[in-house]
N, C-alpha and C positions, 0 to 999 in steps of 0.2 A: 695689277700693275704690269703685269706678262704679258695678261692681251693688248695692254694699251700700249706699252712700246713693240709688240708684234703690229697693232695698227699701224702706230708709227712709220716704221719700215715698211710696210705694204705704201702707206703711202707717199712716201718718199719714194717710192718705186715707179709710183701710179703716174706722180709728178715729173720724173725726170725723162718717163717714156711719153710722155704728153708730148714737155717739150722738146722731146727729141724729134719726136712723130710731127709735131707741128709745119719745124724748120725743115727737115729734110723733107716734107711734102711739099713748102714751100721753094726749097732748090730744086726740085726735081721738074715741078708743073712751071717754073719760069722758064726752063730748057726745055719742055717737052712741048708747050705748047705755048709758049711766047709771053711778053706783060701784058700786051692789049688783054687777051683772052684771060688770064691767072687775074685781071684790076675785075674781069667779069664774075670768075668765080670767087672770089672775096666779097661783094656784092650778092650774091647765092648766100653765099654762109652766114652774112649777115642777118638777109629775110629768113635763115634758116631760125637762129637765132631770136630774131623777134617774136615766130611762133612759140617757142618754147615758152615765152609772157602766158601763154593761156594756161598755163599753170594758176597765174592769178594768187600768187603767194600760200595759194592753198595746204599745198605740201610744208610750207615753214610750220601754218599754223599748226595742219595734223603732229606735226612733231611736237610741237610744243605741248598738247593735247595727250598726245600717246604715252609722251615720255612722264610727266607727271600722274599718269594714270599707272604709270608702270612703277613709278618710285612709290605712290602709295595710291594701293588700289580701290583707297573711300574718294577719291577724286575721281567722278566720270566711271562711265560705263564701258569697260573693256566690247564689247559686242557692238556697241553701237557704232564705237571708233575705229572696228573694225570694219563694218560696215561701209563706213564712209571713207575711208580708203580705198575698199573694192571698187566703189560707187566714182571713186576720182581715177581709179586707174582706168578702166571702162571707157571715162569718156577722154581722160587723157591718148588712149590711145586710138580711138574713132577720130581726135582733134588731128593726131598725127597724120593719118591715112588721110580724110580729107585736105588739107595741106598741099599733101602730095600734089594728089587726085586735079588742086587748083593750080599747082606750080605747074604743071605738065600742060593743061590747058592755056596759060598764061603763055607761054615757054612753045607754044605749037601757031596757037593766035595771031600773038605778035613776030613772032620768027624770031624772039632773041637767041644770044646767044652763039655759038662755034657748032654750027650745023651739024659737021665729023662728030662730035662729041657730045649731039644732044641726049641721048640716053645715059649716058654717064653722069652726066650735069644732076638727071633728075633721079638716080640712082643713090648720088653721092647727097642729095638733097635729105631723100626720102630716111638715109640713115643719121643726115644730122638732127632730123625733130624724134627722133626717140626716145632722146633722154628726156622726154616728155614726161612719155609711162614710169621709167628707168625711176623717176628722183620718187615718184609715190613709193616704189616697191623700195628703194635704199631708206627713205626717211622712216616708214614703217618698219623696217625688218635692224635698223638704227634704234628706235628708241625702243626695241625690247633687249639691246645690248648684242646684236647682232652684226656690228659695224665691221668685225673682221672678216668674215668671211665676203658681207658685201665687195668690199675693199678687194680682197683676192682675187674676187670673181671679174673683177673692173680692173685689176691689173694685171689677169691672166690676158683679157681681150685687150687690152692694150698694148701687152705685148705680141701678140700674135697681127696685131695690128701694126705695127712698126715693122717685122717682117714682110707684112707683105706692102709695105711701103718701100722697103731696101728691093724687093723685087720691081716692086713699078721705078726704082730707080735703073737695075739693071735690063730692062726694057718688056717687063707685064704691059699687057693690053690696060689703057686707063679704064674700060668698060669690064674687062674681067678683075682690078682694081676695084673700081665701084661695085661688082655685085659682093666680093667679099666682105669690101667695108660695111653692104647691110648686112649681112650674114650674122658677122660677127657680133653685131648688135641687139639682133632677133636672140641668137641661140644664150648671149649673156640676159636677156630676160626671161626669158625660159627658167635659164636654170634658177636664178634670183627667184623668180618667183615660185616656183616648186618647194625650193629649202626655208622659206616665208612659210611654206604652207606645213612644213615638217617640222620646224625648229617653233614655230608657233601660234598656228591653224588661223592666218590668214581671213581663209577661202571658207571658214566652217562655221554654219553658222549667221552668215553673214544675209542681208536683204538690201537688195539697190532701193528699194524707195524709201526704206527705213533709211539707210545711209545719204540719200537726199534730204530728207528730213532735219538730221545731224548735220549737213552744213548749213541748211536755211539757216534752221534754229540761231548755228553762231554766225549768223552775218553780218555782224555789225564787226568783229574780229579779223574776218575772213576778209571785208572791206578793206581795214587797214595794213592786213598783210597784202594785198590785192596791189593798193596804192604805192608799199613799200616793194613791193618785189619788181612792178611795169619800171616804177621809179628808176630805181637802182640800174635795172638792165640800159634802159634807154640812155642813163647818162654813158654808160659804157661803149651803145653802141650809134646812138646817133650820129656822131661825128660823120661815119659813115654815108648817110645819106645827104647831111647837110653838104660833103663835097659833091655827091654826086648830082644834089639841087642846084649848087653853084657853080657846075659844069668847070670843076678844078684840075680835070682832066687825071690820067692815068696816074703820072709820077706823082703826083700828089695823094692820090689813093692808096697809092704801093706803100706811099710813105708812113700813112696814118696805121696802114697794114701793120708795118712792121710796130709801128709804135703799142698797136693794140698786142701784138703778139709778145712782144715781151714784158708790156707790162700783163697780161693776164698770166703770165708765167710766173708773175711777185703773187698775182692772187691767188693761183694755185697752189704754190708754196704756203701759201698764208693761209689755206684755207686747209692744207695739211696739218698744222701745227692747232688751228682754231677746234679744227671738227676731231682730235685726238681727243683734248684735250674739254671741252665742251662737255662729256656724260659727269667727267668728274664739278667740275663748274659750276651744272645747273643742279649738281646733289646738292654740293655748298650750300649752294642759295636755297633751295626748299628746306634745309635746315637751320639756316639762320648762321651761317659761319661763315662770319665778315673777313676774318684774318685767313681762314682755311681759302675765301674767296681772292681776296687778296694776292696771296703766294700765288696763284694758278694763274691770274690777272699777269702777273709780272714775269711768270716762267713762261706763261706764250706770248709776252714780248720780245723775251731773250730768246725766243728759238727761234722767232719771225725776225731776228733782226739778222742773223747769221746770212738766210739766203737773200736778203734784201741789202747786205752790205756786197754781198761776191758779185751779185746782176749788175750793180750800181758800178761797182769797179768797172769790173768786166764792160763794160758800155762808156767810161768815160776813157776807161784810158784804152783799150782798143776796139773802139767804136768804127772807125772806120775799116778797118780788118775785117770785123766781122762781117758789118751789112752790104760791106764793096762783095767781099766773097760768096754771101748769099744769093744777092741778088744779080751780081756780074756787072753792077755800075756803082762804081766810088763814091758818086755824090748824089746819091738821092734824097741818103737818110741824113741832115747835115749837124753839126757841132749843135749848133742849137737845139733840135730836135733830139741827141740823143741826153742833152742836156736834163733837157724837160722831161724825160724816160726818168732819170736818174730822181729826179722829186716826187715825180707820180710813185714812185716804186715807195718812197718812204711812208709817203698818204696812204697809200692802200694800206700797209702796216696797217698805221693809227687805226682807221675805220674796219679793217677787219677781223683786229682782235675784240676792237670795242663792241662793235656790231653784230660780231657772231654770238656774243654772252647774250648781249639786249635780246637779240631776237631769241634765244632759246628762252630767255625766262619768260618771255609773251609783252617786251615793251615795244611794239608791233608800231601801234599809232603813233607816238612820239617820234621813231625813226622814219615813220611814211612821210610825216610832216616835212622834215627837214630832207627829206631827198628829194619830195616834191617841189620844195624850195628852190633846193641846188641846180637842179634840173630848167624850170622855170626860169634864173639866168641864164644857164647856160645857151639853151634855146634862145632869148631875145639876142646875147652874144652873139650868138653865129649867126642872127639875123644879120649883125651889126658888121661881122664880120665880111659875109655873102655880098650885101650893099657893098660895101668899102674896098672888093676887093684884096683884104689885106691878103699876103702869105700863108702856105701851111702851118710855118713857124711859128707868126705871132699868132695863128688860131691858136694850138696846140699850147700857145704859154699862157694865154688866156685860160685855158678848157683846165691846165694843171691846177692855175692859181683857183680859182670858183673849185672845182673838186676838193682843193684843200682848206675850203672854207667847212665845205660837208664831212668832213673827215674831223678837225676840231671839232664841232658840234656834236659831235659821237662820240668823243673820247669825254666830253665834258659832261655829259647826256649818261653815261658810265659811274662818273665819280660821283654823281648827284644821287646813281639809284646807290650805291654802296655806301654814301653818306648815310641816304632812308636807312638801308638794311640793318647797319653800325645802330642807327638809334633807334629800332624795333627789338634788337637784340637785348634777350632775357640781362643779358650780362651787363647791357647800359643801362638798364631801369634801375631805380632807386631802392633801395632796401625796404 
């Protein structure tokens, strides 16, 4: 219980330097280098972003894999799965490097982009795909109960990252900026991965074609983690591109900006309170202890509702405060839209506490389905939307309501599997 509210607080740490780092990067690169250019690099961050999909939900599954192999170890082969973690980090991090390798080509080619600032661009690029490698070496070094230190190691560079963001406020070169931001990225994998190998041998032992092997074998698994993780990500981020298909111009990019930035803030938060809480969860459940599951079901809804109730405030009733002062124009972000912030904040709740259980216990396919679904609206939506013209607004109230159709279907998708578990349990069978 020590380490887990020491997690705790690590990640409430992690979370509030995020978003602190977020916004002040985002006041600072509005004044430093204008909106046209900042609606450009939001656009970067997004394709940064989409690489990060080549994960391929792989990393979910390995945990799920790991971690039951770790609660009892006649389930699966510790060596193999260690194997094929090495074998994902490898190529997760050749995926990353290439990446690069194509942004910079893309980015020289075409001339996009703020000429002053092209090595920056593909600086600050090269350090947003690393949490590529990053999520194999935490999810591994996670399910053998390693989550605190990961956590520290991620909040130490967070914080030293927000430093040197109050520097680039007070006028750092953005190119001596970006070479630290990859820095600090390189040297937190490093060391993650060292203390993996010490705390519990990793790296020993291990064969890449054995560990290729170990995923073929599960790819019918690895498929629907595949399906659930592209899913998930895309509905988050397409919005993105669909304005910039339907040539919606800057203010409305900035706009969708900020809407993604605060609500990834609810899911940050929410994925603070999920991923605490989650080792004890999925004990529950490999034990069969529906009521023990239960109480932890409901104490990470009360923790998840604390900072989704303050965001929610905080945005409705000084909403324009905020985002006139962030961004230095009153009326970008408007009533409506911070409206629709304030529902999305609740939805992510639902779906993230329900969602982070499902996925640890391996109900992979069931949730690939349903966000392959949600997704699949949403997309013909914004076709409808792009046609028609309509506003940011009504995209944005559309894009909430469809989301929150995804987010029921999880919570109910939840009760169904604790229903099963309730009538599997010794204690419901018959005398």
């Amino acid at each position: 219980m020590r380490r887990s509210l020491l997690f705790f607080g690590l990640r409430i740490g992690s979370t509030v330097l995020a978003t602190v780092w977020s916004f002040l990067l985002t006041y600072t690169l509005v004044r430093q280098i204008g909106l046209q250019d900042y609606a450009f690099l939001a656009a970067v961050i997004a394709f940064a972003s989409l690489v990060l999909q080549a994960d391929l939900g792989i990393s979910v599954r390995l945990f799920g894999r790991m971690r039951q192999n770790f609660v009892d170890p006649t389930k699966g082969d510790a060596a193999d799965l260690r194997s094929a973690a090495v074998t994902a980090l490898i190529g997760y991090s050749l995926a990353a490097l290439l990446a690069t390798l194509v942004f910079t080509l893309v980015l020289e080619i075409w001339q996009l982009g703020p000429v002053t600032h092209g090595l920056a661009i593909i600086l600050f690029f090269g350090g947003s795909v690393l949490p590529l490698p990053w999520m194999v070496l935490r999810i591994a070094s996670n399910a053998h109960d390693q989550y605190v230190i990961t956590e520290a190691i991620d909040c130490g560079r967070r914080a030293l990252l927000l430093l040197l963001t109050a520097a680039l406020a007070y006028g750092l070169p953005l190119l001596d900026y970006t070479i630290g931001f990859l820095l600090l990225w390189i040297a937190a994998l490093l060391v993650l991965a060292r203390l993996a190998q010490r705390r519990f041998g990793l790296f020993t032992g291990t064969s890449i074609r054995r560990g290729w092997q170990v995923l073929r074998e599960d790819g019918r698994e690895i498929a629907g983690s595949a399906s659930l993780s592209l899913s998930d990500f895309l509905i988050y981020i397409f919005p993105y591109y669909a304005l910039l298909a339907a040539k919606a111009g800057a203010t409305a990019l900035i706009a969708f900006d900020m809407f993604y930035k605060v609500t990834r803030f609810g899911g940050t938060a929410f994925f603070t309170v999920t991923e605490t809480l989650l080792p004890h969860q999925t004990r529950t459940y490999h034990a069969g202890d529906t009521n023990g599951l239960a109480r932890l079901m409901g104490l990470s809804f009360l923790l998840c509702a604390g900072p989704c109730l303050v965001a929610a405030t905080l945005i409705y009733v000084w909403g324009d405060e905020i985002f006139g002062t962030l961004l230095g124009h009153p009326d970008i972000v408007s009533a409506q839209m911070q409206l629709a912030i304030c529902f999305m904040l609740f939805f992510m709740m639902l779906k993230a506490v329900s969602g982070a259980v499902l996925a640890g216990i391996g109900e992979l396919r069931p949730l690939a389905r349903r966000a392959s679904t949600a997704l699949a609206a949403m997309l013909v939506f914004a076709a409808i939307s792009g046609i028609s013209g309509w506003s940011i607004d009504i995209f944005v109230t559309g894009y909430v309501l469809l989301y929150a159709g995804q987010a029921t279907s999880y919570f109910l998708l939840m009760l169904k599997v604790m229903r099963g578990l309730r009538a599997a349990s010794p204690a419901a069978q018959p005398a």
